[in-house]
C-alpha positions in Angstrom: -1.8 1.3 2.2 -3.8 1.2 -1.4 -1.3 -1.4 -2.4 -3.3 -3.4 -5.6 -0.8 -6.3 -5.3 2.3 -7.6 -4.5 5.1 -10.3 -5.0 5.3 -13.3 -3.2 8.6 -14.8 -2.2 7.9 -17.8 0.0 9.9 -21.2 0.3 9.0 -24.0 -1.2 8.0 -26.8 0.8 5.0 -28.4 2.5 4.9 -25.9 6.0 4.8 -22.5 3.1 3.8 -23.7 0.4 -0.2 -23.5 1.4 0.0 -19.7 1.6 -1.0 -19.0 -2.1 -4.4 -20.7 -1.6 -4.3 -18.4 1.7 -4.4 -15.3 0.2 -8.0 -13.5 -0.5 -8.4 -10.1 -1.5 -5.5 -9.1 -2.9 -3.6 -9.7 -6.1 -0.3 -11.4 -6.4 1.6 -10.4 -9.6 3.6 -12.7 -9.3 5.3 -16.0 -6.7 9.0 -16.7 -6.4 10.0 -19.9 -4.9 13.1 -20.7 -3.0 14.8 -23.5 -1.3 16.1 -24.0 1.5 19.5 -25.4 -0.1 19.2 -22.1 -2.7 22.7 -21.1 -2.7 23.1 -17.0 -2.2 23.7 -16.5 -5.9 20.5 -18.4 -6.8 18.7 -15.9 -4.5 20.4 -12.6 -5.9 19.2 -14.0 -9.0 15.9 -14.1 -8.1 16.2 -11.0 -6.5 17.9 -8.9 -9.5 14.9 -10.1 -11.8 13.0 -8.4 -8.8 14.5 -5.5 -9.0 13.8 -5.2 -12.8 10.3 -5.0 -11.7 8.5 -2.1 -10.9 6.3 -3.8 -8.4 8.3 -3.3 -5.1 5.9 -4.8 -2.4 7.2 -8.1 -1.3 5.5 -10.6 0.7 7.9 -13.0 2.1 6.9 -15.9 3.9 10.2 -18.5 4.8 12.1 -20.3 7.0 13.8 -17.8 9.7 17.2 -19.2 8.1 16.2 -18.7 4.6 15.0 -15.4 5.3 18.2 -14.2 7.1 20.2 -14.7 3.6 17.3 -13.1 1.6 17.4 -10.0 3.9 20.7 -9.3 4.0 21.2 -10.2 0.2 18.4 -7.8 -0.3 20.1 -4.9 1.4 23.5 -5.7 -0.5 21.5 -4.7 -3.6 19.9 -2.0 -2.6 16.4 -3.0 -2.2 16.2 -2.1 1.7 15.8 1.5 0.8 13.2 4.1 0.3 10.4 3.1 -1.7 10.5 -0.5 -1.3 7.9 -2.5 1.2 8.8 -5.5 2.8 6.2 -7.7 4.8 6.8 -11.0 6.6 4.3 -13.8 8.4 4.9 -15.4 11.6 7.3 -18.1 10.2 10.0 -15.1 10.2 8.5 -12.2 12.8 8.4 -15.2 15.7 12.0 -15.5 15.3 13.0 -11.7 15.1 14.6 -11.7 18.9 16.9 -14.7 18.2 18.5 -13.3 14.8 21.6 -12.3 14.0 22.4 -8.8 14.2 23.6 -7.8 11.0 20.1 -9.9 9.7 18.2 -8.0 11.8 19.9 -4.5 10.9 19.1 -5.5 7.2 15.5 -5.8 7.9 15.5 -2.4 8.9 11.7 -0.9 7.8 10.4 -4.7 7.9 6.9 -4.5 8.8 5.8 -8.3 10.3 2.8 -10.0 11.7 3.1 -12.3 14.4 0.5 -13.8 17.3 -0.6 -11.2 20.4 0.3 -12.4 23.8 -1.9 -10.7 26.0 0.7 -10.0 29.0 -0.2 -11.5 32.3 0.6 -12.2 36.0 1.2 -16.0 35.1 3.4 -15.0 31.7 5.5 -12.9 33.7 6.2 -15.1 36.6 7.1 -18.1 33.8 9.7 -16.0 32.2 11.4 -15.0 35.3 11.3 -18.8 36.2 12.5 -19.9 33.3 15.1 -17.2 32.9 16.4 -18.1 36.2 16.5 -21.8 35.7 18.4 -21.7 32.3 20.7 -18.7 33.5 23.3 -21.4 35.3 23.5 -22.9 31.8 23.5 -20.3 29.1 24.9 -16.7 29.4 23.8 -15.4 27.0 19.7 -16.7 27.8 19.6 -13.0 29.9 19.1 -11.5 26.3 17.3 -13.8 25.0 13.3 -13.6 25.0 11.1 -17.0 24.7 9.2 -16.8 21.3 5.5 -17.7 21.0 6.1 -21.1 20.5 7.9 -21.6 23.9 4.5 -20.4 25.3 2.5 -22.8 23.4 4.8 -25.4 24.1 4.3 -24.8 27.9 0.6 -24.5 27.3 0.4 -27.5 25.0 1.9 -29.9 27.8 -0.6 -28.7 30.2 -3.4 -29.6 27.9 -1.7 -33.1 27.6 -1.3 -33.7 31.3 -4.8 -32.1 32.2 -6.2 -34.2 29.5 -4.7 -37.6 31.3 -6.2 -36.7 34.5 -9.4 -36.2 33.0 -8.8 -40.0 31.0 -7.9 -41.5 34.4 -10.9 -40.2 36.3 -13.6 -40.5 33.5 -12.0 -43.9 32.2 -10.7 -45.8 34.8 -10.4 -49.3 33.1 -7.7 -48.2 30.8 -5.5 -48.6 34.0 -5.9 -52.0 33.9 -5.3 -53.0 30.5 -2.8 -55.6 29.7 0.2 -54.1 28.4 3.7 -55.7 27.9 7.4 -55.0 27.2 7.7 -55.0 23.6 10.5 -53.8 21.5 10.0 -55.1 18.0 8.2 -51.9 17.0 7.0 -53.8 13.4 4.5 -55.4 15.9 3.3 -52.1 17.6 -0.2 -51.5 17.4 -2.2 -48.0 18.0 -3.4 -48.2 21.5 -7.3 -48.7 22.0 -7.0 -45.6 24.7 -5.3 -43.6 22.3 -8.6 -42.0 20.7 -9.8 -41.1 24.3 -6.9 -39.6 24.8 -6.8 -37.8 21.7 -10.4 -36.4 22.0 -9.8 -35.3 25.8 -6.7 -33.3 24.3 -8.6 -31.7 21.5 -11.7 -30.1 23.9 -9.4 -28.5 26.0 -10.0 -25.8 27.4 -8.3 -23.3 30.1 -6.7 -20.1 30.6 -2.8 -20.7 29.9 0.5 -18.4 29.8 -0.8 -17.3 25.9 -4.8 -16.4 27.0 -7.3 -18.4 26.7 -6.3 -22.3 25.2 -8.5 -23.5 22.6 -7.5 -25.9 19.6 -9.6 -25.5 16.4 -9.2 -28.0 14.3 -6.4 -29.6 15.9 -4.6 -26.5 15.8 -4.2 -23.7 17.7 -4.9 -20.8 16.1 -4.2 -17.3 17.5 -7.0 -15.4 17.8 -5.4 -11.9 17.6 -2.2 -10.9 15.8 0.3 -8.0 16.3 1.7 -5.8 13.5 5.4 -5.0 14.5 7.6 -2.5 12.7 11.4 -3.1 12.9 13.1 -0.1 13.5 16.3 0.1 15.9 14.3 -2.8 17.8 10.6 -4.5 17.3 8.2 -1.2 17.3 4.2 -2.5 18.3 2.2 -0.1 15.7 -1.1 -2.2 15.6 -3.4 -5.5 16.2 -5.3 -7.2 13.6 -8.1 -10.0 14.7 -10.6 -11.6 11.9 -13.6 -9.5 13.8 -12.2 -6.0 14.1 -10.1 -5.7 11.4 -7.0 -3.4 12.4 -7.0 -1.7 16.1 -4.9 0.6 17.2 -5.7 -0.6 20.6 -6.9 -4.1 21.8 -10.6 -4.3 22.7 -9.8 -5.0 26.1 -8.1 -1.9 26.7 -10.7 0.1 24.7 -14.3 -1.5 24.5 -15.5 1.6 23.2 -13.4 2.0 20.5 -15.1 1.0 16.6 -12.3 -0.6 14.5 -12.2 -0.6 10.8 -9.6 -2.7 8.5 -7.6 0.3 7.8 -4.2 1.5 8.0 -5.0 4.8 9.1 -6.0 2.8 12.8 -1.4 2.0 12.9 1.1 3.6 14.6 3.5 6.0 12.1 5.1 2.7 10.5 8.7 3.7 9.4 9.7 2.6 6.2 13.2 1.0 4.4 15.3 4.0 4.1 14.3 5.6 7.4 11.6 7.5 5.5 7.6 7.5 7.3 6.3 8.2 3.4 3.9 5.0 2.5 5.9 3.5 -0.6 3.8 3.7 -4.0 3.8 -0.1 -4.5 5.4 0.4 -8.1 8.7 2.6 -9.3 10.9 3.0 -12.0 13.8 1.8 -10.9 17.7 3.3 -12.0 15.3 5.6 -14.3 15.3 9.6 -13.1 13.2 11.6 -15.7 15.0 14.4 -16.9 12.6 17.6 -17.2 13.7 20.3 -19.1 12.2 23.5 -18.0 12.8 26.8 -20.0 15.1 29.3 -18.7 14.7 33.2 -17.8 10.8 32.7 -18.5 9.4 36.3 -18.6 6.5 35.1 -17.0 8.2 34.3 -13.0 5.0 33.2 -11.4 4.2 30.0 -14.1 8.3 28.5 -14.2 10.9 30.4 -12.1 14.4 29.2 -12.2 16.8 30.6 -9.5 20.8 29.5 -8.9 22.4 29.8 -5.4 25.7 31.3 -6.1 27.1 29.8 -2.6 26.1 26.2 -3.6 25.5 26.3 -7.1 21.9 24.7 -6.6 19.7 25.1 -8.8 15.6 25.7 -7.8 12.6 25.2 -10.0 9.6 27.2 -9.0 6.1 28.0 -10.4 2.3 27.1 -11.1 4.1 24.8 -13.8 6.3 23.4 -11.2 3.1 23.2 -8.5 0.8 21.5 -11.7 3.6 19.1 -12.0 4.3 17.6 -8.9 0.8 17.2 -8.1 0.5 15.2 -11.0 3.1 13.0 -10.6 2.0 12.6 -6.2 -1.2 11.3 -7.8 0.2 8.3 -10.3 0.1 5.0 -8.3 4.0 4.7 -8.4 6.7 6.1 -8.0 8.8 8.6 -10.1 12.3 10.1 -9.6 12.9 13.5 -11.7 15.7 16.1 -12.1 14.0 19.7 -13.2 17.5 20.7 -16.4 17.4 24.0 -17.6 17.8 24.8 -20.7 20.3 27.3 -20.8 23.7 28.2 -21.9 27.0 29.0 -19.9 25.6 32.2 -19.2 22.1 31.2 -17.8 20.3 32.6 -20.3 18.2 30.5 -22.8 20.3 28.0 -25.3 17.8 28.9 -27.9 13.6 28.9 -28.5 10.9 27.0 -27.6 11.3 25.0 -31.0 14.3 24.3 -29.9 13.6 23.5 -26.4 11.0 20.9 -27.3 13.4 19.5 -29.8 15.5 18.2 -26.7 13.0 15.6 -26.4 12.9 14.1 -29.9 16.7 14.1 -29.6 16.1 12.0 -26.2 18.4 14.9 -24.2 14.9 15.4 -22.0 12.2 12.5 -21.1 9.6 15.7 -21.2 9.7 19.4 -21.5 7.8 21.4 -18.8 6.8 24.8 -19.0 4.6 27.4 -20.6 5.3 26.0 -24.4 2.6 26.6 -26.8 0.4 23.6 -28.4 1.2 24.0 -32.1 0.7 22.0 -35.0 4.1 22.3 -36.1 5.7 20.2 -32.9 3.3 17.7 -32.9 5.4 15.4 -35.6 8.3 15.6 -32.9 6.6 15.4 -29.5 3.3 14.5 -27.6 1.2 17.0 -25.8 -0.8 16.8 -22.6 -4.2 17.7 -23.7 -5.9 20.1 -21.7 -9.7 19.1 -22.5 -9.9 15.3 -21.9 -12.6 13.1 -22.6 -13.3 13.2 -19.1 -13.6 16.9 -19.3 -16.4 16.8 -22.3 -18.8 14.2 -20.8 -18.4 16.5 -17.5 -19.0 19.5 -19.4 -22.0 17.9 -21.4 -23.3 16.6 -17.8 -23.9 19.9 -16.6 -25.4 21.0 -19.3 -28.4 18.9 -19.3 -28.4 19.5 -15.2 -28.1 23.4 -15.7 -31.3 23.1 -18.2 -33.3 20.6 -16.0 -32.3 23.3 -12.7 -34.2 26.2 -14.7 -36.9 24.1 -15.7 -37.9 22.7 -12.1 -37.9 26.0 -10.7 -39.5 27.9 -14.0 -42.1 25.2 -14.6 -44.7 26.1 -12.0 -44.8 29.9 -12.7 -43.4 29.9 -16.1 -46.2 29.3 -19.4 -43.3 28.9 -21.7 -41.8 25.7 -19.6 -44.8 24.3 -19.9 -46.4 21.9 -22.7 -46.1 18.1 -23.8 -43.3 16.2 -22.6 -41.5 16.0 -25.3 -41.5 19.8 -25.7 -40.3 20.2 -22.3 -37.7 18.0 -22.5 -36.7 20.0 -25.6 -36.9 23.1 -23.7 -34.0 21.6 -21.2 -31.7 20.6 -24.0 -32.4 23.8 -25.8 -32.2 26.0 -22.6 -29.0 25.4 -21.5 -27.0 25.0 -25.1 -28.4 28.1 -26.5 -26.5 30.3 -23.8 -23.3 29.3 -26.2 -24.4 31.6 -28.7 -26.9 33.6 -28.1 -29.3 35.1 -25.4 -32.3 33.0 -24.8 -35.9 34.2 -25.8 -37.4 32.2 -22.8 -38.2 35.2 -20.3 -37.6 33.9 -16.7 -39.5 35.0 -13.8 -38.0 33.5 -10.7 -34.7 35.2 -9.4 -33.8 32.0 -8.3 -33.4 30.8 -12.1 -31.6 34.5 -12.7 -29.4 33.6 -10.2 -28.5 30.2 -11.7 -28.2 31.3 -15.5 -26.1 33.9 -14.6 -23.2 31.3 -12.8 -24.2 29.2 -15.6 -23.1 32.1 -18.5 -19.7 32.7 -16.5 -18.8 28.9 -16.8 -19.9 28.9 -20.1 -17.7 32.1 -21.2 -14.5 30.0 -19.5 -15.4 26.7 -20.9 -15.6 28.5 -24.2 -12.4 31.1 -23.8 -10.1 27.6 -23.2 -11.3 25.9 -25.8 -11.1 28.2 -28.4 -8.0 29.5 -27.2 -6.6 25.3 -27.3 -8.1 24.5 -31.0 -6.3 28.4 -32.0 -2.8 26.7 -30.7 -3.1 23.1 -32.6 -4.6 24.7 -35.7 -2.4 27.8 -36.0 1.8 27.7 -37.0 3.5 30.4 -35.2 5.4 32.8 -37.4 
């Protein structure tokens, strides 16, 4: 989602505490810590210096307990809404089915990873077994789904029993060991079959209710993950696997399909607030810019400001307007604005464009938009957006040099006067293309090709030269 970083928000103990030396390849501004005994002021706390920030891309990795008070502390203020992101770990996604729901309408927009189940003949017959066999006992179990650590569970006792088989058959004499009736467990000692045991349990290996059954390191480690987007319910909008990256579809339903680490391969993720725009990562938060935009402009096409008599709705229109909003779709946050005209009871302008930009040195406006001249005499009281950056020149002197080296590739093999030392052909490219400024060049060229080139080059030149003369004219010159 070009997010650079994010905030962490994890609990702080020994089961979430290892996810900052987890994290790889992205930045996290900053970590906030809570406990599981953080009282719900502690956590508004933490979330109103949140809030403060304009980073609003939170990580949260926590107890499914702990995370039900953040969430719906979060929403009480205001940070479930548009323009925040909110992104969980299996610690809280698992545990989504079996929340509360007023916690699980404040996670509205939650986006959550969590392991892939591959669905399966033997899954399905389990959970109508097990729904069936715990029905007699608990109502309410008929709404209830079993989470992915139910299915390890069941997957983790047939390793153990398959394992004892195999310790029984391969190992018969630890059947016959001595073993007594001891209940002073000070005297207990490890059992000299427990390591046999232990390593039988650790190379399993079988096709279970969860895929295939394979413990790396002692641990079983999913091997594919689903990316779920809470939205009226738990909305499947991707797969991530260390291999592949993101998939839109697994790679057993779609061998043919080449998958790339890259949002684009997700379902339409929807957002806190209902919105399906990718939040910006930062905002300025409780801070609208006012724009003041000038008022009956003579010239309708660059600002156009037009009131709806019915509704009294004001609309701002225009290349100024266009410039604008393109400008501010481009910064990597956020930004909330109100377009103000400046104009008098009458709609017609409160004054001049003196006085207009005036507005911002008395703090009425953030910024003025709109077709005002760049004149010395306002520079004491505001800033100006520069037309020619620095960016600009070192373009501008780029192609320069490339129109000049163009000419002299194709004049160089017909032309005598693009010919010579290397130092005076090198000359002749410099010179070449920064004498059409001024004047006409002597240099006579003979391909049509080169014609054809000078001549785009001249029109370039006369606009690059028409702008900024007409730019130095404005800062240099006082209007009367």
């Amino acid at each position: 989602f070009s997010w650079r970083s994010a905030i962490l928000i994890y609990e702080d103990n020994d089961s979430a505490r290892p996810i900052l030396s987890s994290v790889t390849g992205f930045r996290l501004d900053q970590h906030v810590a809570l406990l599981t005994s953080s009282t719900d002021e502690e956590i508004v706390e933490q979330l109103m210096k949140l809030r403060s920030l304009q980073m609003t891309v939170y990580v949260v990795h926590m107890s499914p307990i702990l995370a039900s008070r953040l969430f719906l502390n979060a929403k009480q203020l205001g940070m479930m809404t548009q323009g925040y992101a909110w992104i969980t770990t299996d610690m809280i996604t698992n545990f989504m089915n079996s929340m509360d729901p007023s916690v699980f309408e404040s996670m509205q927009g939650v986006v959550g990873f969590k392991p892939h189940i591959p669905a399966s003949k033997e899954l399905r017959r389990f959970a109508i077994r097990w729904r069936s066999k715990n029905l007699n006992e608990n109502k309410n179990l008929e709404e209830m789904e079993m989470n992915v650590y139910g299915i390890w569970s069941y997957d983790m006792v047939w390793a153990v029993a398959t394992a004892a088989e195999r310790v029984m058959t391969r190992h018969p004499y630890i059947l016959h060991q001595e073993t007594r009736l001891n209940m002073n467990f000070t005297t207990i000692r490890s059992s000299e079959s427990g390591l046999v045991f232990m390593d039988e349990i650790l190379q399993s290996r079988f096709k279970g209710i969860s895929g295939g059954f394979q413990l790396t390191n002692g641990r079983l480690i999913p091997k594919e993950l689903q990316i779920v987007n809470v939205f009226k319910g738990e909305r499947i909008i991707g797969y991530w696997n260390p291999g592949n990256g993101i998939t839109s579809l697994m790679k057993q339903e779609n061998h043919n399909e080449t998958n790339l680490t890259s949002s684009s391969k997700l379902e339409s993720v929807i957002w806190p607030g209902g919105t399906m725009n990718i939040p910006k990562g930062c905002s300025l938060h409780g801070k609208r810019l006012r724009i003041g935009v000038p008022a009956n402009n003579g010239f309708r096409e660059i600002i156009s400001v037009t009131r709806d008599p019915r509704t009294n709705e004001t609309t701002v229109t225009g290349y100024c307007v266009d410039v604008f909003k393109e400008a501010v779709q481009s910064l990597g946050y956020e930004v909330h604005y109100d377009f103000i005209p400046f104009e008098d009871a009458n709609g017609q302008m409160a004054g001049t464009y003196n006085d207009l930009i005036l507005q911002v040195y008395y703090k009425n406006y953030d910024a003025v938009m709109g077709d005002t001249t760049i004149l010395a005499s306002r520079f004491p009281y505001v800033d100006f957006l520069m037309p020619l950056s620095g960016d600009l020149w070192i373009t501008t002197a780029a192609f320069f040099i490339l129109t000049g080296l163009v000419i002299w590739f194709i004049e160089r093999p017909i032309n005598e006067e693009f010919q010579g030392s290397l130092c005076e052909q090198i000359g002749m490219i410099f010179w070449y293309s920064f004498s059409t400024l001024v004047f006409a060049n002597k240099e006579k060229l003979l391909s049509h090709l080169s014609k054809f080139v000078v001549i785009i080059w001249v029109f370039v030149v006369l606009i690059i030269t028409s702008s900024y003369t007409a730019t130095l004219a404005s800062m240099l010159t006082v209007q009367q």
